[in-house]
C-alpha positions, 0 to 999 in steps of 0.5 A: 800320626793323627788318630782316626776319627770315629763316630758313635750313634747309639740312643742306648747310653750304656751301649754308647759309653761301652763303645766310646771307652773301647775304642779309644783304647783302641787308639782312635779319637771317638765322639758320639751321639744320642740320636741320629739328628745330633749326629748330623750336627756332629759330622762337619766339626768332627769330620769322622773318618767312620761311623758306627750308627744303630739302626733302631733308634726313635724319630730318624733311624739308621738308614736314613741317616746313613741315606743323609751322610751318603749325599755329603760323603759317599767315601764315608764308611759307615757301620750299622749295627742291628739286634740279632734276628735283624739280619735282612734288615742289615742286608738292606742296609748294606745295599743302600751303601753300609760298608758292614753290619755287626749284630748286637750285643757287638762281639768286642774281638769283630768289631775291633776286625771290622773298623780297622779294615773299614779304616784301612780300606778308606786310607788306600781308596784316598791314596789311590785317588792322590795317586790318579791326580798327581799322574793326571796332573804330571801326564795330562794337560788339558786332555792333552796326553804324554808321559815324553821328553817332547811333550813335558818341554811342551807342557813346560812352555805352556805353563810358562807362556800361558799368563802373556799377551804374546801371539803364539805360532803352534806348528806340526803335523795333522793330527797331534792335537794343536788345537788342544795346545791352544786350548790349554794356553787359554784356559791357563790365561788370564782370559780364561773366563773370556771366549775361546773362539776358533776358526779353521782357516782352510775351510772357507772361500777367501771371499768369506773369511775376511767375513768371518774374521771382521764381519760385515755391515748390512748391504756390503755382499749379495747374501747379507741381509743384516749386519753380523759381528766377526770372530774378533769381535766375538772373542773380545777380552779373550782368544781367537785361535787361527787354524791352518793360518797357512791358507789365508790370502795375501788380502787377509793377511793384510788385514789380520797384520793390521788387527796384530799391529794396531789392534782395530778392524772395520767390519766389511762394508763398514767405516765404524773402526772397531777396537777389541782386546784379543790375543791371536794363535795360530796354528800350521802344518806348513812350512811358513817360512818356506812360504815367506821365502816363495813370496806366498805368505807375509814376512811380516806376519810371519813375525807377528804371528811367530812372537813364541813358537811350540812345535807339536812332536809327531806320535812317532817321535814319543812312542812311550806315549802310545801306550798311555794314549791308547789306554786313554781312549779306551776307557773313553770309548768303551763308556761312550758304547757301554762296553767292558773294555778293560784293556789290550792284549799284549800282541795288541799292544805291541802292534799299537808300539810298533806302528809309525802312526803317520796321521798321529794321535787322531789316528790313534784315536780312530783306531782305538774308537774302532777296536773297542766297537768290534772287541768281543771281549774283555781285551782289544786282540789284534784281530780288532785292530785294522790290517795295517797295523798288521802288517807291522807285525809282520816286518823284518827288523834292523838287518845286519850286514845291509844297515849303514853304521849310521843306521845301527847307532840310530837303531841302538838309540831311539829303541833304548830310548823306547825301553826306557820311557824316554829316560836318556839317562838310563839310555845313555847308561845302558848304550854306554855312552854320555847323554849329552851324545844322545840328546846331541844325535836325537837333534840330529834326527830332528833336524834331518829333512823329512823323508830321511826322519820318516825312513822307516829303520825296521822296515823291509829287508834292507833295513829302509823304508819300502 
C-alpha cells in the first residue's frame, strides 16, 4: 500500500527535523519546508495528502498559507500548530478551513491521534466521492435517471448508437423524458460541439412549420419583412430534434423526406438549394405506424424517420425507479427553494411506490416539486403529497377468489419483480420459476394492448381497474 504523503512547514530547524524523523516512523513519506513560500513550491511535486504548517513564521504565515493551499485543494487537511496561549488564534484558523490545531511543544502521542484521523477521514471522503461517480455513472445518463432493467437496455442502445449518422425514431409516452433521450444521443456524438436544435412540432400552424423548419426568403408571406434561416440551417454540422413528429402535415412531410433522402432544402420563397450536414431525431407519443396504415402519415418517412427505434418505458413499468427519481428531484427542489429537505417518510415513500403514474416521470416531477414547497419538516409526509396518491393508500389489493389465475401469476411476477430492484434472477429464484419464463411473460405484458397493460391489478375489489 502506497504510504501517505505529509508535509512539514516549520521555520524552526530542530522543531522540523524532530517532526520529519516522527513521522516516518510512523510509516508515512514526509517532506518539509522552512517557510511557507518554499512549501508552495513543494506541493505540486509532492502532492501531500496532509499538511502540518506553523502558524507563526516570517515573510507568509500559517494562515495565509493555509488561505493559498485551500484555492488548489479544498479537500487538502491541513494542521496548524500554534504556541500554548495562541489558542484564539488556533480557532481562527479552524474557521477559515484548518482540519485541527495542535499546541506546542506537540504532544507526540496527540499528534500521532490526530494526523491518522485527519488521514482516514480524507481517504473516506475520496472513496465516498468514487462511490457517487461511479452510482451516477451507472444510474444517471444525461439527467436521465433509472437503476431498471427497461432503462439500462435503453442507455445501452444510446451508448452504442451515439457515434452513427442514423436517423432515430424515440417513441413513448408523454412525459418519460424523450427529449433528454435526445439529448443524450447528441451529447455522446461526434457532434457534440455542434448545435443541438429543437422543435416541438405540435405547437405551430402547419402554415409556419415549413418556416420554421427550412426558412424563408424576404417577401415570401405577409408578415416576412426579411430573409430568416430555418432549423436545418441552424443545426448544421449537428442535431435537430423533431417532437411530436406525429403532427406534421402531409405538405411537410414531403418536404422533410426529401431533406432525409437528399440532404438539401430551399428556404420558402427561395430558388437557392441549400446543402447542410444535419442528423434528424424524432420523437412520437403516437402510433405512426397505425397512422401509415390510415393513410395519415408517409411510409416512406416512416422509414426514414425509423432507421433505429428506442421506445421510452412508461414509469409504471420500472417502478424500482421511483424511488431514486423521487430523491433526485428532491434534492434539486429543496436547493432550488432553500429548504432542509433531506427526504420521505416511509408512509410517503410507499405512496410515491404505489402510485401507477400516468403522466409518468414529469408527473413525478411535479409532485415531488409541490411536496418540497409545502414540507414543514425535515421529511416530505404524505400530507404534502396531493390526494391522488392518497387515494392509493386506500386501495384494496389482488383479491382472492375474484382474481383470474392470469391475474395472480401476473401479480406474483411484477411485484417480485418490484422487491427486487428488477433482478429477474432473484425473481425467478424466489417465485421458483426459470427466468426465461418471467422475461417471456413480461414481453407478454408489453405486448398486451393498452388498456389490458393499464389495468390496474390492485385496484378495487375485484382485483380490476375501477
Amino acid at each position: 500500500m502506497e504510504k501517505a504523503r505529509i508535509l512539514i512547514v516549520d521555520d524552526e530547524i530542530n522543531a522540523r527535523t524532530a517532526l520529519v524523523e516522527l513521522l516516518r516512523d510512523e510509516g508515512y513519506a514526509v517532506d518539509a519546508a522552512a517557510d511557507a513560500f518554499k512549501a508552495l513550491g513543494k506541493v505540486a511535486d509532492f502532492a501531500p495528502d496532509l499538511v502540518l504548517t506553523d502558524l507563526k513564521m516570517p515573510g507568509m504565515d500559517g494562515l495565509q498559507l493555509l488561505a493559498k493551499l485551500r484555492e488548489n485543494d479544498h479537500d487538502l487537511p491541513v494542521i496548524v500548530m500554534t504556541a500554548f496561549g495562541e489558542v484564539e488564534t488556533a480557532v481562527k484558523a479552524m474557521r477559515v478551513g484548518a482540519r485541527d490545531y495542535l499546541s506546542k511543544p506537540v504532544n507526540v502521542e496527540e499528534l500521532s491521534v490526530v494526523v491518522a484521523r485527519e488521514l482516514e477521514q480524507r481517504r473516506l471522503r475520496a472513496e465516498t466521492g468514487l462511490l457517487r461517480q461511479r452510482l451516477s455513472e451507472k444510474y444517471s445518463f444525461s439527467n436521465i435517471i433509472g437503476s431498471s432493467a427497461p432503462m439500462q437496455a435503453v442507455f445501452k442502445t444510446v451508448a452504442q448508437i451515439a457515434p452513427s449518422r442514423a436517423s432515430v425514431l424515440i417513441t413513448g409516452e408523454s412525459g418519460t423524458g424523450k427529449e433528454l433521450i435526445a439529448a443524450a444521443i447528441h451529447e455522446r456524438s461526434p457532434r457534440a460541439k455542434g448545435p443541438f436544435v429543437k422543435l416541438h412540432c405540435a405547437a405551430l400552424a402547419e402554415s409556419i412549420m415549413e418556416s420554421e423548419l427550412f426558412g424563408h426568403e424576404r417577401g415570401s408571406f405577409t408578415g416576412a419583412q426579411s430573409r430568416r434561416d430555418g432549423r436545418f440551417f441552424q443545426a448544421h454540422n449537428g442535431t435537430l430534434f423533431l417532437d411530436e413528429i406525429g403532427e406534421i402535415s402531409p405538405a411537410v412531410q414531403v418536404k422533410l423526406l426529401r431533406f432525409l433522402q437528399e440532404r438539401e432544402f430551399e428556404r420558402v420563397g427561395g430558388n437557392e438549394t441549400i446543402t447542410v450536414d444535419v442528423r434528424v431525431l424524432a420523437a412520437t407519443n403516437r402510433n405512426l405506424q397505425q397512422m401509415v396504415a390510415d393513410g395519415k402519415f408517409r411510409e416512406d418517412l416512416y422509414y426514414r424517420l425509423n432507421v433505429i427505434t428506442i421506445e421510452m418505458p412508461a414509469l409504471r413499468a420500472r417502478p424500482s425507479d421511483v424511488p431514486l427519481l423521487a430523491s433526485f428531484f428532491l434534492r434539486k427542489y429543496a436547493a432550488e427553494n432553500g429548504k432542509e429537505v433531506r427526504g420521505f417518510s416511509s408512509e410517503a415513500l410507499e405512496m410515491l411506490a404505489g402510485y401507477g403514474w400516468p403522466g409518468n416521470v414529469r408527473e413525478l416531477e411535479n409532485v415531488v416539486e409541490r411536496a418540497v414547497v409545502l414540507a414543514q419538516s425535515a421529511e416530505v409526509t404524505p400530507g404534502d403529497l396531493p390526494a391522488q396518491l392518497a387515494a392509493t393508500r386506500t386501495r384494496i389489493g389482488l383479491q382472492i377468489p375474484g382474481a383470474t389465475m392470469e391475474e395472480i401469476e401476473r401479480y406474483a411476477i411484477t411485484k417480485t419483480l418490484e422487491s427486487t430492484g428488477g433482478s429477474t434472477s432473484r425473481a425467478a429464484e424466489i417465485l421458483n420459476i426459470s427466468v426465461r419464463k418471467i422475461q417471456y411473460k413480461l414481453h407478454e405484458y408489453e405486448s398486451a394492448p393498452k388498456s389490458a397493460r393499464s389495468a390496474l391489478i390492485d385496484g378495487d375489489g375485484d382485483g380490476r381497474s375501477s
